[in-house]
Structures are given as C-alpha cells and as structure tokens.
C-alpha positions as CSV (number, residue, x, y, z in Angstrom):
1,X,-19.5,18.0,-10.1
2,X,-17.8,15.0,-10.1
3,X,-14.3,14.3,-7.7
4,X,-11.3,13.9,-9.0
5,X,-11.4,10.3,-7.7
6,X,-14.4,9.4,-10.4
7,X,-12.7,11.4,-12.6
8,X,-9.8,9.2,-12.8
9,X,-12.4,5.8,-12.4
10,X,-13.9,6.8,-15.1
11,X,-10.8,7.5,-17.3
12,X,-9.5,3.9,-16.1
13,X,-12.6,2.2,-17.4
14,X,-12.6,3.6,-21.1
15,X,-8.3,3.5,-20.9
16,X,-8.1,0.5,-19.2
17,X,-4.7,2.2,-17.2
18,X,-3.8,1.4,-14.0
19,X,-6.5,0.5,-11.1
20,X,-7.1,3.7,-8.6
21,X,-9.1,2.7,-5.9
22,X,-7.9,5.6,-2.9
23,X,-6.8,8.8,-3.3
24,X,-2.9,7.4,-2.6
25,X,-3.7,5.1,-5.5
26,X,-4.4,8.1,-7.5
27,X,-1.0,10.6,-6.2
28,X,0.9,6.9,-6.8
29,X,-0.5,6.9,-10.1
30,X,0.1,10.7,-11.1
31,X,3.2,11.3,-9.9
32,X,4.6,7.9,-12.0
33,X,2.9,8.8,-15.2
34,X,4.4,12.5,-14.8
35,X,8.0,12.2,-13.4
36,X,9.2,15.6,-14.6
37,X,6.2,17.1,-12.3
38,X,6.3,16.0,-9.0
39,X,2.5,16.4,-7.2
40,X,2.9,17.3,-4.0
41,X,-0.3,19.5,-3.1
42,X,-3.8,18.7,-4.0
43,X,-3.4,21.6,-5.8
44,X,-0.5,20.2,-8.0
45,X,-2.6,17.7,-8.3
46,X,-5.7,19.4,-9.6
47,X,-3.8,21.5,-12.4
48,X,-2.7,18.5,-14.2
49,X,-6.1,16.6,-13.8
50,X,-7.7,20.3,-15.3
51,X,-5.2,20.1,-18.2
52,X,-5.2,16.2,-19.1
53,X,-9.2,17.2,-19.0
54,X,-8.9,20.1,-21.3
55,X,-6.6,18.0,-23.7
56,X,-9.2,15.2,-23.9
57,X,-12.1,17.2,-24.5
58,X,-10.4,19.5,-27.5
59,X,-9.4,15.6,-28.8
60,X,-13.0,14.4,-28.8
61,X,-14.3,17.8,-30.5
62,X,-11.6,16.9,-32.9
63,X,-12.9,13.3,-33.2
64,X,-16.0,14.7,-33.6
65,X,-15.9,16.8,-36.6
66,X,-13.5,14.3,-38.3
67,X,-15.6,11.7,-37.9
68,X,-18.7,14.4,-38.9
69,X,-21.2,14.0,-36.0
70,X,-21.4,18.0,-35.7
C-alpha cells in the first residue's frame, strides 16, 4: 500500500498541481485547495485523500467505457 505522500506525487505528476515534497507541503497544499474543510488531524486528512481517490477512480471507469476499452 502506497502513503499518502506518493499518493499525492503521483497525482502531481499526471496533474502537474503544485510540488509536495514533505508532509507540511502536503497539509499546505490540502488545506488551500479545500478552504471550507480545514485538515487538522491526519485523519481529516485521510478522508478527503479516500474521497478525491474514490472520485478519480469512478471518473476513469467512466473514461473507460466512453472511450470503450471494457
């Protein structure tokens, strides 16, 4: 399983979004992009990286059938 940090590596490369080298880069980096949700806890933070997660993956199944690779 994969942290949270190469998560959000990851995600930089392919959305070419702001550079997160340390975990402060990465609450910096959350807690801008959501101001209506402060992140506070790791835990705060982990719910929000779950759910962006969940939203990309049901996009590229999406994706998927429109483009008709299943």
């Amino acid at each position: 399983m994969r942290s949270v940090l190469e998560f959000v590596k990851e995600r930089n490369k392919r959305m070419k979004s702001d550079v997160v080298e340390t975990p402060l880069d990465l609450l910096r980096l959350l807690n801008k992009r959501w101001r209506s949700t402060r992140i506070e806890t790791p835990l705060d933070m982990l719910r929000i990286l779950n759910r962006e997660k969940r939203v990309q993956e049901v996009t590229e199944k999406l994706l998927e059938r429109v483009r008709g690779e299943r």
